[in-house]
N, C-alpha and C positions, 0 to 999 in steps of 0.2 A: 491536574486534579479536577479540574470543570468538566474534559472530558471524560474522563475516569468514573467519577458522578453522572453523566448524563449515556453512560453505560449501561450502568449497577441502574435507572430507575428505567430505563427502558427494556431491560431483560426482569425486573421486578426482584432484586436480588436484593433485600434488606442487611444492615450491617450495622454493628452495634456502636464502633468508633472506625473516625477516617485518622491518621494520624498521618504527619510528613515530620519527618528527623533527617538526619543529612545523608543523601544518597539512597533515603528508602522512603516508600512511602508503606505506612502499613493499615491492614482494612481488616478487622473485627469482625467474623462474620463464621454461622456457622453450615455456611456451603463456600468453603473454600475451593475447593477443583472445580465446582461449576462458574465459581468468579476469574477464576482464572483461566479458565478457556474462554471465557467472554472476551476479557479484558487484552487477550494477545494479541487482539487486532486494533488494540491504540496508540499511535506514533507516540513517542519519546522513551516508551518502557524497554527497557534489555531485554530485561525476563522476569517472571512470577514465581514464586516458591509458595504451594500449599503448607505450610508448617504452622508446627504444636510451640505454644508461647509460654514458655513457665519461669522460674526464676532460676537466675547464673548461680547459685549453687550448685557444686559441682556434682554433689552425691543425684540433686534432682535430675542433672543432663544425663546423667549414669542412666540413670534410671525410665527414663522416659524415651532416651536411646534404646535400649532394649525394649521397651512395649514398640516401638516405630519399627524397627528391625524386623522383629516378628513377628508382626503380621504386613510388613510388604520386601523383605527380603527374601530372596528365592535359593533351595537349597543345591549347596555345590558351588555357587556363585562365588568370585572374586569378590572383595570386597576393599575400601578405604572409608578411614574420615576423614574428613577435612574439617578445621575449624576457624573460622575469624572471629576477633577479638576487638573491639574497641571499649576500653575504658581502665582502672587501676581493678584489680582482682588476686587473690590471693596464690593463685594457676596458670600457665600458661597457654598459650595454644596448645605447643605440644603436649603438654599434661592431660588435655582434654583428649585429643586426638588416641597419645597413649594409654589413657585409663578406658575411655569407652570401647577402645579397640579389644583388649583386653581382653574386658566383660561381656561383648558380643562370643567372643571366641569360646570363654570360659562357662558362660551359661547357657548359651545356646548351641550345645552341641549336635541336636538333632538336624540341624540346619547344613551343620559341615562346610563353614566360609573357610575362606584361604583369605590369608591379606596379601595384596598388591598394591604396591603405590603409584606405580608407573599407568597400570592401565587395568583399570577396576573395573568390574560389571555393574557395580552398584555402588551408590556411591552415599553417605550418611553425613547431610551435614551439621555441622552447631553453628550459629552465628551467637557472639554475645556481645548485650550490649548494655551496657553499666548492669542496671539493676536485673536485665529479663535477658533472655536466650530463648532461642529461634531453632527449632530442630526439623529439617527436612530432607526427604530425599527424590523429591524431584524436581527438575526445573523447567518450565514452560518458557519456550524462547518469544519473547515478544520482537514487534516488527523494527526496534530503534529508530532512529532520526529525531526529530524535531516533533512537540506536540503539535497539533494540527489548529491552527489558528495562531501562532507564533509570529506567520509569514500574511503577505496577502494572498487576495484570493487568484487566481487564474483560469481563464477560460480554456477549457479543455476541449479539443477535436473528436468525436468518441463513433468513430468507427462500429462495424461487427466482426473488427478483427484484432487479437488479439495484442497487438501492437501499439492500438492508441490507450487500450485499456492499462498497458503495463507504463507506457508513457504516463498516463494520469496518476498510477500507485506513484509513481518515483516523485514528482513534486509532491504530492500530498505525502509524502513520507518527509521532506524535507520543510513538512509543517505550512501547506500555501492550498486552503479548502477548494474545491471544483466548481465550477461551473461547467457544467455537463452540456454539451451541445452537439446534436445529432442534425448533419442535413439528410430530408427523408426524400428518397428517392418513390414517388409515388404510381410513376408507371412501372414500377415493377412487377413481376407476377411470381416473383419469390418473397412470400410474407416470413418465411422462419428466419431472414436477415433482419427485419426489425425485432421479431421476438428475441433472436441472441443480442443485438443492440441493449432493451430493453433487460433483459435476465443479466447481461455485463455490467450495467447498469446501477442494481441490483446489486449485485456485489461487491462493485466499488462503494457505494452507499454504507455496507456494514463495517466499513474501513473509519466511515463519517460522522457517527451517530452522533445527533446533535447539531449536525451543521443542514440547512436546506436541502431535502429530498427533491429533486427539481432533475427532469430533464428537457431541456428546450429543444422542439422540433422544426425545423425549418425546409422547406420545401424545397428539394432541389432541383427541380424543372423549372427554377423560376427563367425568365429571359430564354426560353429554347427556342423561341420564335425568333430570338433574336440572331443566334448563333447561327443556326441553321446546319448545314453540311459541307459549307464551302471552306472549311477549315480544316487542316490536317488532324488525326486523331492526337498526336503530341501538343498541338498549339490548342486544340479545345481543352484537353485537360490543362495545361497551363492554366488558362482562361479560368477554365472551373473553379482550380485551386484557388486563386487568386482572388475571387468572386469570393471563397465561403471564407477567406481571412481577411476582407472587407468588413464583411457581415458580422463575423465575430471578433474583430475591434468595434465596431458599433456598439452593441450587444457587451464586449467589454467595456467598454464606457460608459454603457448606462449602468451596467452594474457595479463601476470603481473597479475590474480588475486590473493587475496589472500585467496583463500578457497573456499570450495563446500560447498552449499548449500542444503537439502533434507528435505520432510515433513514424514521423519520419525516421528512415535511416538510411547510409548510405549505402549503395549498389550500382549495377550495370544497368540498371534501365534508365531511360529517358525521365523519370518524374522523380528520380532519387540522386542525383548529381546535384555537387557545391553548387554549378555555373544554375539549373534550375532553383535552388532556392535561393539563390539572391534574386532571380526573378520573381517568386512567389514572396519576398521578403520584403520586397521595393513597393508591393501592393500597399501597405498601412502606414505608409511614410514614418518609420522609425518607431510604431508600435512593437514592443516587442514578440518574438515567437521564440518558443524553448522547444528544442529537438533533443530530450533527455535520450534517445534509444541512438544518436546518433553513430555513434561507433561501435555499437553491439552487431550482429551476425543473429542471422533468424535463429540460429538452436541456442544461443543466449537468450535472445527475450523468451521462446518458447519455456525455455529451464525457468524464468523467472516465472512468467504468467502460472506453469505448473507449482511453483515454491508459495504464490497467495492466491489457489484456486481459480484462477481466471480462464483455466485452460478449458474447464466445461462448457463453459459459456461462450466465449467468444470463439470468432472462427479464426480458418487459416491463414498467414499472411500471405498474399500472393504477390508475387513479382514475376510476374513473364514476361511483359510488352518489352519488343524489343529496342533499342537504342538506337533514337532516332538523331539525324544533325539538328545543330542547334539552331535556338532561335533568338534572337537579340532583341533588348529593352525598347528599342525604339519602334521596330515592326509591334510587340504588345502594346505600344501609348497608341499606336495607330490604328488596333485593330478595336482598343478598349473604348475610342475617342468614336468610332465607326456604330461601336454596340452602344452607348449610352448609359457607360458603367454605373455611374448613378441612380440611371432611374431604378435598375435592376436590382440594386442592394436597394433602395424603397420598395420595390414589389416582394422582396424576398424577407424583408421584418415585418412587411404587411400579414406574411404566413404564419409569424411565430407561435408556437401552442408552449404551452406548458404541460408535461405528461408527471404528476406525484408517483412518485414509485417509493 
């Protein structure tokens, strides 16, 4: 409800009562379809129904079913009602179901419905509930899981691709708020990968409303003078990775998270193997790291990233590099003990920005 609230006053959506009864919550307001396309992006709701609230009286359902009907009922169309019921009444569901069906049929013959029950075009529902009923006919699917602040909070990996993005929806769906953390690659001479960072960003954020707009930027050139070239392209990224979940158990710790985030997933390259992430997991000595995307297939996360918009913004996941042999925990304590791992996660929180989005 707190989020729900901190929705409705940041879209400036006024409402006349907030009310919670058991399994509904209901909101008084006379811009319902614009509250409810708002609100389908706040973890814990099913779904929203824009509906007309008058009293369980049955003649009134009759009645106000037919004005709902006709004017968003389309003619030719299949039709059903469905009705649920909770409390003592003088009628049953099906009473309701068969009287309003009826009366759509019987007065609104310009319309030319058919009834189906099995598989209706349009579909009219009643809810009633003791004293009031609820009539609607459409239903906005909201995103379910957990209200978003239920869980703790989690440091997120966030990429310009659309993998870590979909990784952070899926624990912030299961209610555990972001910490957004981008390491920014600064010699780079493609700036439209921090713009889609930053616009991914952005997105996830409307997921959030209410919780810290914050994206934390970190330098990824930090220690290059350290590295150098004398390292295979398989064992630097090791290295790398290993470095930015240093940085971000740090960064988690000062801010009470409880774990990192990443849209790792498994694959045939060298940086997406079990045997590599226990080397990348061995880094934050039993900090946690959640791999939600882990057994998804790139045209799964894709279907998903396109199902909450993220597909605009963030880029492609790429996986080419080939699979290289392995490399074992002890040559990384040697090569980390060589580079002066520590001082490097100090020069790399010495970088942090904070970018409000």
């Amino acid at each position: 409800m707190t989020n729900i609230k901190a929705v409705l006053k940041e879209n400036s959506l006024s409402y006349a009562a907030f009310l919670r009864k058991f399994g509904r919550i209901y909101i008084k307001t006379s811009r319902a379809e614009a509250t409810a396309e708002k609100l389908r992006r706040v973890f814990g709701i099913s779904s929203l129904s824009p509906s007309l609230e008058i009293s369980s009286d049955l003649d009134y359902i009759v009645r106000a079913s037919l004005d709902l009907a006709a004017s968003e009922f389309k003619k030719g169309k299949k039709f059903s009602v469905r009705c649920h019921r909770i409390g003592k009444h003088p009628y049953s569901s099906q009473d309701v179901c068969r009287k309003v069906g009826q009366s759509l049929l019987t007065q609104l013959p310009s319309l030319k419905l058919k009834v189906n029950l099995s598989h209706p075009e349009q579909t009219l529902h009643v809810e009633v509930r003791e004293d009031k009923s609820y009539i609607y006919t459409k239903i906005v699917t909201g995103p379910g899981g957990l209200p978003l602040g239920t869980q703790p909070t989690l440091v997120n990996l966030l990429n310009n691709d659309m993998a870590s993005a979909a990784a952070c929806w899926l624990t912030m769906k299961r209610g555990c708020p972001p910490i957004l953390v981008h390491f920014e690659n600064k010699g780079s001479k493609n700036k439209s990968d921090m713009k889609k960072t930053i616009d991914t960003a952005k997105r996830l954020m409307e997921w959030s409303v209410g919780f810290p707009r914050n994206l934390y930027l970190i330098e990824q050139n930090y220690g290059s003078d350290r590295r150098g070239e004398k390292y295979s392209q398989k064992t630097a990224a090791l290295l790398q990775k290993r470095l930015m979940l240093r940085i971000a158990q740090r960064l988690g710790i000062m801010k009470k998270a409880e774990g990192i985030v990443t849209g790792d997933t498994i694959n045939k390259t060298s940086k997406h193997t079990i045997h590599t992430f226990r080397l990348q997991d061995e880094a934050t000595d039993g900090y946690p790291i959640y791999r939600p995307l882990l057994g998804k297939d790139t045209p799964e996360i894709q279907k998903l990233a396109q199902s909450i918009s993220l597909e605009t913004t963030a880029g492609k996941i790429k996986r080419k590099e080939p699979l290289e042999s392995r490399i074992e925990l002890q040559e990384v304590h040697r090569i980390e003990k060589e580079m002066n791992t520590d001082q490097v996660v100090e020069d790399a929180l010495e970088s942090l920005k904070v970018l409000k989005i």
